[in-house]
Residue frames relative to the residue before (quaternion, step in Angstrom):
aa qw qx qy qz dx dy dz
X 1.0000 0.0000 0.0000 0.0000 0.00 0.00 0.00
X 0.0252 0.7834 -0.6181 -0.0596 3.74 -0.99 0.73
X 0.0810 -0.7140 0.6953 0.0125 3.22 -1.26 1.01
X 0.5199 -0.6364 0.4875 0.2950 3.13 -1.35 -0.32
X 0.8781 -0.3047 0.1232 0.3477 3.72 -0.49 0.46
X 0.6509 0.5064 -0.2794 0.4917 3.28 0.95 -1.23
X 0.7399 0.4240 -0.3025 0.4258 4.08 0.86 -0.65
X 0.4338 0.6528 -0.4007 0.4745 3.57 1.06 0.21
X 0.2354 0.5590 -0.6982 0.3803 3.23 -0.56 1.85
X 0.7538 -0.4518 0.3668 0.3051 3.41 -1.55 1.29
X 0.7113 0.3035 -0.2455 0.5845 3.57 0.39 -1.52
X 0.7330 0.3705 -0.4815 0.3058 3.79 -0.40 -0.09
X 0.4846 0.4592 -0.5100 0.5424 3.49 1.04 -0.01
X 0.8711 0.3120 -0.3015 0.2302 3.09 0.03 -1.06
X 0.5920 0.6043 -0.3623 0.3913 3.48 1.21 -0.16
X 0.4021 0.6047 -0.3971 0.5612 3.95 2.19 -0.76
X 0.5536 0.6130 -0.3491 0.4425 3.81 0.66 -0.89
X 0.7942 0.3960 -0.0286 0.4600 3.24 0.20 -1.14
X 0.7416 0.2510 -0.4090 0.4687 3.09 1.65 0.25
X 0.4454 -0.6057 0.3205 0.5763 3.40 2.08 0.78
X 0.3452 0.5888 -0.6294 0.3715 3.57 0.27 0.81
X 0.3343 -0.5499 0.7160 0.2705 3.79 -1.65 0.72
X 0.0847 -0.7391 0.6583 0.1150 3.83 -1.05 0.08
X 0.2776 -0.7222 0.6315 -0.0501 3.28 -1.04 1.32
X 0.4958 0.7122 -0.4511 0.2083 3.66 0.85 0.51
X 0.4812 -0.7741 0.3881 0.1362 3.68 -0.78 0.87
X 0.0952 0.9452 -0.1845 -0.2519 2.95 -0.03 1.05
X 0.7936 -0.2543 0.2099 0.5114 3.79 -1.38 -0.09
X 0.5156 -0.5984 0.5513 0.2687 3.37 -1.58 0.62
X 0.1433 -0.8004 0.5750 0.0906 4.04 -0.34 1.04
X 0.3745 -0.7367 0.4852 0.2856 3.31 -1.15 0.38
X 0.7660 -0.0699 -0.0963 0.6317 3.45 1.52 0.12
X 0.7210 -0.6498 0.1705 0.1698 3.00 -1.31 0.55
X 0.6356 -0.5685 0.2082 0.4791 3.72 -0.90 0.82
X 0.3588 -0.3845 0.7172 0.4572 3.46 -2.06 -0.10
X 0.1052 0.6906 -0.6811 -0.2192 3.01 -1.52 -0.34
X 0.3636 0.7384 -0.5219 0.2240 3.29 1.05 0.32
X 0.7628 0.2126 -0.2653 0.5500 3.75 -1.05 0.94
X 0.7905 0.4347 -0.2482 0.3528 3.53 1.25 0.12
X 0.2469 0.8452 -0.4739 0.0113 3.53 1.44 0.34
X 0.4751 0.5601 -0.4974 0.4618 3.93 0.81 -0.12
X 0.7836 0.3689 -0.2887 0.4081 3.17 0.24 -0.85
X 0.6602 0.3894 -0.3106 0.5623 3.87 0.87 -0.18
X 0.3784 0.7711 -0.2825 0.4271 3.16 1.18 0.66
X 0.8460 0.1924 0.0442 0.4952 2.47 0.71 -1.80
X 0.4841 0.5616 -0.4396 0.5069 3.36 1.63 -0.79
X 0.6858 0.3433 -0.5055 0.3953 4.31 0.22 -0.74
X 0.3290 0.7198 -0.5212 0.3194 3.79 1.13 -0.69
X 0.8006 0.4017 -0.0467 0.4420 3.11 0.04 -2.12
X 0.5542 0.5742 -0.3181 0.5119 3.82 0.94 -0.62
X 0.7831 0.3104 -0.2055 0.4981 3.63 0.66 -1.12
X 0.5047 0.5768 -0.4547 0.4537 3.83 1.50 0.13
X 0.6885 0.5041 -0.2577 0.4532 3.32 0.84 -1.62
X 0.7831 0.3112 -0.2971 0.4491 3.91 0.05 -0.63
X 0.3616 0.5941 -0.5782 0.4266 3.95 1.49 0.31
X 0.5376 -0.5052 0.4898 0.4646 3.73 -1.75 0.18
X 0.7588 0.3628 -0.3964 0.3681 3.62 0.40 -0.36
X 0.4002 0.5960 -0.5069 0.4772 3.87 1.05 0.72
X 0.6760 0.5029 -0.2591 0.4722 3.11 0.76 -1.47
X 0.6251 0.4571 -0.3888 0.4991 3.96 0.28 -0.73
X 0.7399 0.4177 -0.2654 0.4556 3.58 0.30 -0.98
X 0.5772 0.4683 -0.4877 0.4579 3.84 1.14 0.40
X 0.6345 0.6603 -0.2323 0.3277 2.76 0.98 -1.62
X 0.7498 0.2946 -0.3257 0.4949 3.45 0.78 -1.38
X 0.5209 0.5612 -0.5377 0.3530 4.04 0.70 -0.15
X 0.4021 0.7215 -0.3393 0.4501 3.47 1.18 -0.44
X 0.8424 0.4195 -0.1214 0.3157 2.90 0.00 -1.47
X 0.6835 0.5740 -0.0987 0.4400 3.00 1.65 -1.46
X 0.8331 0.3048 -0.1803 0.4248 3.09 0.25 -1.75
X 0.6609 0.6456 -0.2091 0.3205 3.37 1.16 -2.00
X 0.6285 0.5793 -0.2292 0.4657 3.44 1.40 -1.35
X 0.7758 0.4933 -0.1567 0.3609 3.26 0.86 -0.97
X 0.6667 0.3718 -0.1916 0.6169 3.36 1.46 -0.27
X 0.4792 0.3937 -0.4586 0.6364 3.59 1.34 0.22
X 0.7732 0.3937 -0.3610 0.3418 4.02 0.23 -0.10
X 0.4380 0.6703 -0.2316 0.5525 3.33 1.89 0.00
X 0.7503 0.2575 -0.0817 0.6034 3.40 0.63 -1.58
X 0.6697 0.4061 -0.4143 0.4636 3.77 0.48 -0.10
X 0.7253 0.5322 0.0509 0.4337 3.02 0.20 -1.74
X 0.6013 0.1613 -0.2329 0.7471 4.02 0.58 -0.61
X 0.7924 -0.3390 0.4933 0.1174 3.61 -0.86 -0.03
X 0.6164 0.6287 -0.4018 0.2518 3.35 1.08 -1.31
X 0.4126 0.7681 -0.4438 0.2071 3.61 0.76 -0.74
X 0.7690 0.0800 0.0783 0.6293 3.41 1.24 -1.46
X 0.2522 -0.7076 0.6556 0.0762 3.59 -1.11 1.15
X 0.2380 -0.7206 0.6416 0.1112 3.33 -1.33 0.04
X 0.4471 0.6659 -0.4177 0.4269 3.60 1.97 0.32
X 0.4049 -0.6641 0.5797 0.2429 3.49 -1.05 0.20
X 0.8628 0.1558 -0.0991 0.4707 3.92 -0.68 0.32
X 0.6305 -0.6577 0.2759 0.3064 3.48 -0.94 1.49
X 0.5705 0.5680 -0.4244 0.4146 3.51 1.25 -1.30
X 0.7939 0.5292 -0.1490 0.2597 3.83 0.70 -1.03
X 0.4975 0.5144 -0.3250 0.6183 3.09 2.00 -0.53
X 0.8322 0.1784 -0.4054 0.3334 3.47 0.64 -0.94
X 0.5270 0.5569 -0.5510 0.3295 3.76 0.28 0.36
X 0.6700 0.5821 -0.2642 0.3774 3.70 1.46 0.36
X 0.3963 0.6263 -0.1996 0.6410 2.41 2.57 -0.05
X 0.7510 0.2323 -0.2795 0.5513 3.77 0.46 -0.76
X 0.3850 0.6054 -0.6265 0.3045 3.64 0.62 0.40
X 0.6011 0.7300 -0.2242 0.2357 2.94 0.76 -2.41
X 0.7247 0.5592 -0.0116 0.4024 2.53 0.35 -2.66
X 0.8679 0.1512 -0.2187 0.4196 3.40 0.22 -0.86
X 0.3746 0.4297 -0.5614 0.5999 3.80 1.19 0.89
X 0.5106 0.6014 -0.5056 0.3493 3.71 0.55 -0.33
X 0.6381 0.6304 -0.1019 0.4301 3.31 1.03 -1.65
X 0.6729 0.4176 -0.2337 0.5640 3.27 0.42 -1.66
X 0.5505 0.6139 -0.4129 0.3868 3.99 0.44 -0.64
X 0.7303 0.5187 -0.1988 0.3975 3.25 0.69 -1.54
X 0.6124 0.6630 -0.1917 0.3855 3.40 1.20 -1.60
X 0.6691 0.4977 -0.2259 0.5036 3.31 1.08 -1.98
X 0.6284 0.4432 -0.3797 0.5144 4.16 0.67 -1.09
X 0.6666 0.3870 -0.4467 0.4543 3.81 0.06 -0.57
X 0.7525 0.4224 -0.3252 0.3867 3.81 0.56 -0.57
X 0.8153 0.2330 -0.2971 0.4390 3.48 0.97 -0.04
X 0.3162 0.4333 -0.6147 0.5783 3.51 1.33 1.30
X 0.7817 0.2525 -0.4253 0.3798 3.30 -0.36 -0.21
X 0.6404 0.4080 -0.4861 0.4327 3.78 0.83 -0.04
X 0.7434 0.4803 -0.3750 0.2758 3.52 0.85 -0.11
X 0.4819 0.6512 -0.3465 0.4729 3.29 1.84 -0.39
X 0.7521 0.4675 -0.1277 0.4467 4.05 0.87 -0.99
X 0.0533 0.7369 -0.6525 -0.1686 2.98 -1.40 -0.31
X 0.6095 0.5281 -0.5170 0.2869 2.92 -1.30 0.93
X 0.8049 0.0279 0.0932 0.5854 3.69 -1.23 -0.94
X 0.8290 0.3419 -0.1966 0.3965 3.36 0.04 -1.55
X 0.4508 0.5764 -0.4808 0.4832 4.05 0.82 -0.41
X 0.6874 0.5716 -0.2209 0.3899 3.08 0.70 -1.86
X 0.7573 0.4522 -0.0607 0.4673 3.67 0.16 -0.74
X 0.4208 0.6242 -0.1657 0.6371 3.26 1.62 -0.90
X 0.8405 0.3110 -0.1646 0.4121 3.50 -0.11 -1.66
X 0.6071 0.6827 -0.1927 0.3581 3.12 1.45 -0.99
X 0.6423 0.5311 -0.1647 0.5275 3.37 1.26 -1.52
X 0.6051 0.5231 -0.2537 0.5440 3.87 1.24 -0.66
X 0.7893 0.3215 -0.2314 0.4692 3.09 -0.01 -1.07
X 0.5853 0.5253 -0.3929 0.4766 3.98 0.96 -0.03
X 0.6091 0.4051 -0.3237 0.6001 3.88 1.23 -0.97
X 0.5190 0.6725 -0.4025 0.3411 3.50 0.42 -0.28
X 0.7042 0.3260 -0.1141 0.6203 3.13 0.62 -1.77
X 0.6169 0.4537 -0.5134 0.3873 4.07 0.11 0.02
X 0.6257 0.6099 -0.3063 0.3777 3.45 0.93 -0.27
């Protein structure tokens, strides 16, 4: 599991652990150092996760969450607009959020289906073009 900084707390490493989860979470700058007395599971598992996150294959697996998630909600909230609403009540702001978001999605989906229908030919192009141009028109 990778998150980003803000979810990095002793017991959540150590409780992901306990659900046989690796954790990839980074962790917060401290201004001094841990107790760990009464807690050696948990310093356990937090260096566990410490020696996962600074490996090269921790680091890739931030990097590309970066890319993925971080990129994608900075083009949503910048870029779409979300940043500011003009709605009134939470129930209403967030059901204006999973609109966005999930045309955000469908966006992505539709471009992966019609590079690959334009790159081919045959069955799959076919089907490809077919599956697009059908989400299309539901919209």
């Amino acid at each position: 599991m990778v998150t980003d900084k803000g979810y990095h707390s002793g017991a959540v490493v150590k409780r992901m652990e306990s659900y046989e989860v690796k954790t990839y979470i980074p962790e917060k700058q401290q201004s001094g150092n841990r107790h760990w007395e009464g807690k050696a599971e948990e310093q356990e598992a937090v260096y566990r996760n410490r020696r996962r996150v600074q490996g090269e294959h921790g680091k890739n697996l931030l990097r590309r969450r970066g890319e993925l998630v971080e990129r994608s909600f900075a083009h949503c909230y910048e870029t779409g607009g979300m940043r500011r609403t003009h709605l009134r009540g939470h129930e209403n702001i967030l059901k204006r959020q999973l609109i966005h978001v999930g045309a955000f999605n469908l966006s992505l989906i539709l471009r992966v289906l019609l590079v690959r229908a334009s790159r081919g030919s045959g069955r799959t192009s076919r089907e490809s073009c077919f599956c697009a141009s059908f989400l299309a028109a539901m919209l």
